[in-house]
C-alpha positions, 0 to 999 in steps of 0.5 A, a space after each residue: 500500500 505504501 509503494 502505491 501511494 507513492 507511485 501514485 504521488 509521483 504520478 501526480 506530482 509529474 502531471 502537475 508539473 507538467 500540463 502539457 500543452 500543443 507543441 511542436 518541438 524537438 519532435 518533427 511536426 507533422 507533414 515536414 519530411 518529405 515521403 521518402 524520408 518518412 517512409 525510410 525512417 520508419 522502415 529503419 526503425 520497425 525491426 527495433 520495435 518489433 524486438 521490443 514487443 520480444 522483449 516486453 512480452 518476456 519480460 512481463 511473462 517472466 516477472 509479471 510485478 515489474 508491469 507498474 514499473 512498465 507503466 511508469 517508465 512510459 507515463 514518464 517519458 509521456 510527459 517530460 517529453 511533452 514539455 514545451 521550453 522555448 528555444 531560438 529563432 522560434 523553435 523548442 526543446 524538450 526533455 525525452 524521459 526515456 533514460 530511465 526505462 533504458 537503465 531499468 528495463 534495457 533499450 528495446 522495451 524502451 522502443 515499444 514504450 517511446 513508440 506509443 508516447 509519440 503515438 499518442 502525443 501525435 493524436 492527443 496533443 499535436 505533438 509530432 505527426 503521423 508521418 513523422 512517426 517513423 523518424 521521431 521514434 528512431 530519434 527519441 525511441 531508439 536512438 536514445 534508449 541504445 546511448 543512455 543504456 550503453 552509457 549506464 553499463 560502461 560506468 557500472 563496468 568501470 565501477 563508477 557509482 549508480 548515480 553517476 551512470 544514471 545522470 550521464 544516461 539520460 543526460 546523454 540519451 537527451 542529447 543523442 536523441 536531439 541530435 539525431 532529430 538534427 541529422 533528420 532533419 539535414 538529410 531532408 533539407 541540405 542547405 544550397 550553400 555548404 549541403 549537408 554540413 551547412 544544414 547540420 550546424 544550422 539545425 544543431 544550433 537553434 536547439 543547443 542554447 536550451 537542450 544542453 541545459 534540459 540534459 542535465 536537469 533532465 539527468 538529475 530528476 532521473 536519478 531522483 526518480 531511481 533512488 524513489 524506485 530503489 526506495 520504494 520497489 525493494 520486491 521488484 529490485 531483483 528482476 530488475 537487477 536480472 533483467 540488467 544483466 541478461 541484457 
């Protein structure tokens, strides 16, 4: 009773938080690439969710208890990646939320997970599109969760504390993942005077004032968030340990 109110305060405290609002920001909005790049990204990222789909059925098949904590990895990417913060020249950045279940859960689980946030946030907020689906969810559920998970596991391997693999996974996982969205978006638009290079920078630039910042803010809730979990969810702390090492 006492683990559940205090997801369920979590919960709450994040949507208050929160209240998100019709963006269009580090997502690409709706109808923005052009076919061939929607239709490419997308291929390029299906086999990631369908391992995940593997993944998550295993995962809940093997340690049914660990779907709270399924849940919630994905209502919080849900949310901090629905966040609008104003950026330059007009556009936006915002947190992804997809480190923590890339540390808790691995990657791929993080792919299923990152795929329905879009969905919906494309449907319910005007977040992303339909046809950018494809792009954002390699961007944002692929990407991301591979860096921050890696990046989790060489620092435990080192022997460096939890916290410090924690921080720098979804610090880098935010970043990884606005890159991505950069190289996207310079594929698509290559700039008349200097191409892909020229367009790259451009892209980079609008967002790097407000994203580096949102990186490690985004990196110190996370582990904030992990510490309440390791606090809180001792009965599930052995499969999650498990399913980190299989992994």
């Amino acid at each position: 009773m006492k683990k559940d109110k205090a997801f369920l305060i979590l919960s709450l405290t994040l949507v208050l938080v929160s209240q998100p609002k019709s963006a269009y920001g580090m997502h690409i909005m709706e109808g923005f690439l052009p076919p061939i790049w929607s239709i490419s990204w997308g291929l390029i990222a299906l086999p990631f969710v369908i391992h995940g789909l593997y993944s998550l059925r295993k995962t809940i098949d093997e340690a049914p208890k660990l779907k709270l904590l399924i849940a919630m990895s994905g209502a919080f990417a849900f949310l901090l990646s629905a966040l609008k913060i104003p950026s330059v020249t007009g556009s936006c950045s915002h947190p992804t939320g997809t480190g923590l279940g890339a540390v808790l859960f691995g990657p791929t689980i993080m792919s299923v997970l990152g795929l329905i946030v879009l969905l919906f946030q494309a449907l319910l907020l005007g977040h992303g599109g339909l046809t950018t689906l494809g792009a954002n969810t390699f961007s944002m559920a692929v990407v991301g969760p591979f860096v921050a998970y890696a990046v989790y596991i060489i620092i435990r391997k080192a022997n460096g504390p939890q916290w410090l693999g924690v921080f720098l996974a979804a610090a880098l996982g935010n970043l990884s993942t606005y890159m991505t969205t950069s190289i996207q978006l310079a594929l698509a638009f290559p700039a008349e005077a200097g191409g892909f290079i020229a367009s790259l920078t451009k892209f980079m630039s609008i967002f790097a004032l407000t994203q580096i910042p949102l990186s490690i803010s985004e990196g110190i809730l996370t582990v904030l968030v992990i510490k309440s979990i390791a606090s809180y969810a001792n009965a599930e702390l052995p499969s999650l340990k498990r399913l980190i090492k299989e992994a």
